[in-house]
N, C-alpha and C positions, 0 to 999 in steps of 0.2 A: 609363310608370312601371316597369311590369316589366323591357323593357329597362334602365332605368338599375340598377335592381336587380343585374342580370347582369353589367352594365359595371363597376358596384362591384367584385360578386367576383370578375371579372377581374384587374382593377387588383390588387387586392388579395394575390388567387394568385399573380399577374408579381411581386410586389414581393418577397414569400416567398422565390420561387423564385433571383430573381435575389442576394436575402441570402445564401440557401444559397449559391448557385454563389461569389459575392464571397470567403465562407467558408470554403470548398472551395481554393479557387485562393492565399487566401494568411493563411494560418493561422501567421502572425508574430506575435511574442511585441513587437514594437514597440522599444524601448530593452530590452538584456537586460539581466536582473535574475535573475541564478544561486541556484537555490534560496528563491526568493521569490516568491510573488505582484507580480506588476506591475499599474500602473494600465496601464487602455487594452488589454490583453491579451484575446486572443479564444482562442489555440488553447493547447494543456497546456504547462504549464513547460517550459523547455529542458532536456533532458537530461542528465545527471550521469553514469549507471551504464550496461553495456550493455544491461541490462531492458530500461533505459525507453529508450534508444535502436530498440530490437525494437517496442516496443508503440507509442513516434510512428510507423513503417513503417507496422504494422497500420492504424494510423487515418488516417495521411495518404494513404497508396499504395492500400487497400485500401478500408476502411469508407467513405471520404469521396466517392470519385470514385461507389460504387455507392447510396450514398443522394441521391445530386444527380441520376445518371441516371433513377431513380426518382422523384423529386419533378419534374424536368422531363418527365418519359413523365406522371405524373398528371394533371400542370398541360394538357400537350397535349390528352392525351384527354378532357378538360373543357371545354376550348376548343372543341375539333371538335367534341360534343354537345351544346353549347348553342349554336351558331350553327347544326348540320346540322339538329338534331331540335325549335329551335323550334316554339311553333304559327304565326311566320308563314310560314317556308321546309315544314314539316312540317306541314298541317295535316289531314291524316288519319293517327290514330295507327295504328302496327303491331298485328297482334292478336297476336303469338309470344309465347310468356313465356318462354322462356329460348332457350339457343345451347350445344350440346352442345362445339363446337369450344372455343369461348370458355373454355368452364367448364374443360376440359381445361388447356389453354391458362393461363390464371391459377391452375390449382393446381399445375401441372409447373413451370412459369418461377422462380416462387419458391420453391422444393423445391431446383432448381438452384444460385439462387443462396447458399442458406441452405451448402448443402452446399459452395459456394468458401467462402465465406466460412469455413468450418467447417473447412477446410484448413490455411488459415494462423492460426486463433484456437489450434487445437491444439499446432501446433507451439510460438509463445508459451507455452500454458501446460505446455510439455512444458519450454523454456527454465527458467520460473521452478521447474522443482520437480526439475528436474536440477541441483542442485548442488556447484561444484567442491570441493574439500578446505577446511576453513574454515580464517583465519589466525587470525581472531578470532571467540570466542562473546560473547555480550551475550546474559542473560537480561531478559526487559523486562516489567515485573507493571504492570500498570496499577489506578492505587486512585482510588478518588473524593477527591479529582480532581489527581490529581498521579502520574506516571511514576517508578518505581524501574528502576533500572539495575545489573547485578550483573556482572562479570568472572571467570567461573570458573576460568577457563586462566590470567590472571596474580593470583591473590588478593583480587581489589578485591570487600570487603564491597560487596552493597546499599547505592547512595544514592539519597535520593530528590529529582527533579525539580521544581521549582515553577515556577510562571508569574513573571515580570518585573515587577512591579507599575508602574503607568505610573508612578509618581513616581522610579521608580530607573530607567527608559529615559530620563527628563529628564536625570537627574541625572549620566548616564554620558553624554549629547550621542550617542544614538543617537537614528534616524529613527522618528518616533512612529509608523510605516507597520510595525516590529517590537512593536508592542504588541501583547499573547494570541499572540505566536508565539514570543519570545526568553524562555528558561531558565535559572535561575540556574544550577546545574548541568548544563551538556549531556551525553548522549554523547559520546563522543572515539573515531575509531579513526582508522585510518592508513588513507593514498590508496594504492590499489592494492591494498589487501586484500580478500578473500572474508570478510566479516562474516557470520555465523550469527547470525539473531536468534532466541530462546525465547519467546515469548510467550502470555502469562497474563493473567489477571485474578485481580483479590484480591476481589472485592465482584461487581459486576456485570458485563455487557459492554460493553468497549470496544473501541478499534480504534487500532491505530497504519498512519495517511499520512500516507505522505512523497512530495510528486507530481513531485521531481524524481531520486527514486529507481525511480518507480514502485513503490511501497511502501502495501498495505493489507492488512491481516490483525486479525484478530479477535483480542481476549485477551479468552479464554471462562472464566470460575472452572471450576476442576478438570480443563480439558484446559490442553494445549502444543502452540501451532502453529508452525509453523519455514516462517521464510522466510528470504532471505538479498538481498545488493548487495554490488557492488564498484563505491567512489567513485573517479569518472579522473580527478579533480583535487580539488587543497584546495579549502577556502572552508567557509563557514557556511551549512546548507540546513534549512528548517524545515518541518515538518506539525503536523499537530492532532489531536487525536481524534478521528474520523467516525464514532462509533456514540453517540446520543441518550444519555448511561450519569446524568442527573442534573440538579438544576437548577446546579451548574456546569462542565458539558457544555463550556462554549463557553471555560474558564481551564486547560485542561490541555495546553499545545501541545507540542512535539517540536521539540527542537534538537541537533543530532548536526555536530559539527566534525571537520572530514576535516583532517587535521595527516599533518606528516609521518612516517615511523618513528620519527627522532629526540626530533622533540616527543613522539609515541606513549610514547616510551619513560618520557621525563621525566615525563607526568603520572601512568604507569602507578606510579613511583617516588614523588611525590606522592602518589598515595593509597594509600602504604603496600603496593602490589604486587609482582610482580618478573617479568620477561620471561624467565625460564629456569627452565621446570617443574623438580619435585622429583625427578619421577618417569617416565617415559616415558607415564604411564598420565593423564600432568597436562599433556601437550603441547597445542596447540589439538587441537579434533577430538578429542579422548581421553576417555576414562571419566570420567575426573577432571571434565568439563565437565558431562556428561551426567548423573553424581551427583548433582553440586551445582547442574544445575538442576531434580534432582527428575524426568529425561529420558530412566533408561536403557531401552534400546526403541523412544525416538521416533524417530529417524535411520530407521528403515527402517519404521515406519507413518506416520511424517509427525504425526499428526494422535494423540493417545496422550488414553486417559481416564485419568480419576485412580487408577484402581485399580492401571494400569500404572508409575504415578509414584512407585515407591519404591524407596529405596536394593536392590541386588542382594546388601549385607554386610548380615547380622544386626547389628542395635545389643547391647552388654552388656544382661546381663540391670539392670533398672532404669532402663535411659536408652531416651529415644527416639530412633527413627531422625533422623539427621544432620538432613534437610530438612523433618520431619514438621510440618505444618500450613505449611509459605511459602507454597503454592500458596491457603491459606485466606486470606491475606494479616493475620496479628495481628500488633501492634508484634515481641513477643518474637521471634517465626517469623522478622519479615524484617529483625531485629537479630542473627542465627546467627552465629557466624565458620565459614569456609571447613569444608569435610570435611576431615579430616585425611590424608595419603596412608595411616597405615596401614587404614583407611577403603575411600580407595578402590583400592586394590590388590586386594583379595581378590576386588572389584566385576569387576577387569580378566580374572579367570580361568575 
């Protein structure tokens, strides 16, 4: 009986093991499906941006091979000590209580490996927070339960995002498989660009993922966290919120369309924008962005509390600052029109 007991958790461990390795060895997306969740899919979305191109490396070439090495050295060493140290192959037990070598031994080896691994995780997140010059800023406020979207560098007021409701994904003869992920409103920026994203929260915390950008960051109320992507090809690529922020948590997804310059250009037109700042201080990357997201200072702490989050110009006396309270996320705050350049000029000096 005990035997079979053992022979169970054998079986059991082998099948683990061999899942892993199966795992390991072909972490295929199956039918690709760019920017989407697929059925039948075991390992991370196919890659879009160089991020996430770096981070599939990390986990295929790196993390994968050395957690399978590990789960099978486990599986071994369990094996050999319940066949060596049974009571019927072993039937007078040892009296040592420990093994100085061993002890060494298992605390060194994994120190080791923690420290490769540690190697190349750095470098990655030395990737994501080096970023190149932006082409595009996108400030992004997350509200219960729906995504505002702001373009500071071409004009575009604040709009806000909602979920698809399944009767209009019918209605448009799209695949109910985009239900809670397609946006009436998306994002829009052009393929090839360095997007700067700002992100916020207006109420609680959320989180904008995107898993074929390799894209998660926190929008925290009263800070601004910056992160950034460059999409290598059009298409439509969607995420969701991943922080708990409600009960409808689970209705705020993320839809960002990678179009070309030209299309870029047209919708930037469209929502009443324009691709040729006023000002040099209004080009991407400029003052002008970092204003009007309420941001000057965050470029070089990354990570900015709200105290840091105010315009650099004085407002007249009797008005308030340009951005004061968007960051609180109220209707009025994230109904503002743009900072005006003479606004942000004096900001630029």
């Amino acid at each position: 009986m005990g035997m079979g007991t053992r022979a169970r958790g054998l079986i059991s461990s082998g099948v683990a093991a061999l899942t892993l390795a199966l795992f390991a060895a072909g972490c295929s997306q199956g039918p690709e499906n760019i920017g989407q969740p697929t059925n039948g899919a075991v390992g991370l979305q196919t890659a879009a941006s160089p991020l996430m191109v770096q981070a599939h490396m990390f986990h295929d070439a790196i993390l994968m091979p050395i957690i399978t090495f590990i789960s099978l050295l486990v599986l071994g060493l369990i094996t050999w000590i319940v066949i060596r140290y049974n009571k019927k192959s072993n039937p007078v037990p040892a009296k040592w209580s420990h093994n100085t070598l061993v002890e060494v031994i298992w605390t060194v080896v994994p120190v080791l490996i923690l420290v490769f691994i540690a190697l190349f995780s750095f470098r990655l997140l030395f990737a994501y927070h080096d970023m190149p010059k932006p082409d595009v800023t996108v400030k992004v406020t997350g509200n219960q339960w729906n995504w505002a979207y702001e373009y500071p560098d071409q004009g575009i007021a604040e709009y806000v995002s909602n979920m698809l409701p399944e009767e209009e994904i019918a209605k448009r003869g799209m695949s109910h498989s985009l239900y809670r992920l397609a946006a009436d409103e998306p994002m829009v920026v052009p393929v090839g660009a360095t997007v700067r994203l700002l992100v916020t929260g207006a109420d609680v915390i959320h989180a904008v993922a995107l898993p074929a950008f390799g894209l998660k960051t926190d929008a925290v109320p009263g800070r601004v966290n910056e992160t950034w992507f460059k999409a290598d090809r059009p298409g439509i690529y969607y995420g969701q919120c991943s922080e708990l922020c409600g009960v409808d948590h689970a209705f705020m997804p993320i839809q960002i369309n990678v179009v070309s310059r030209a299309e870029f250009a047209s919708w930037v037109a469209s929502k009443g924008g324009s691709m040729t700042p006023k000002t040099p201080e209004q080009a991407p990357g400029g003052t002008a962005a970092q204003v009007e997201a309420g941001t000057t200072g965050a470029v070089a702490s990354r990570n900015v509390s709200s105290d840091a989050m105010q315009p650099a110009a004085t407002a007249p006396a009797g008005q308030p600052p340009a951005d004061a309270g968007a960051v609180q996320g109220s209707p009025t705050a994230r109904s503002a029109p743009a900072v005006p350049a003479t606004a942000a000029a004096p900001a630029a000096q």
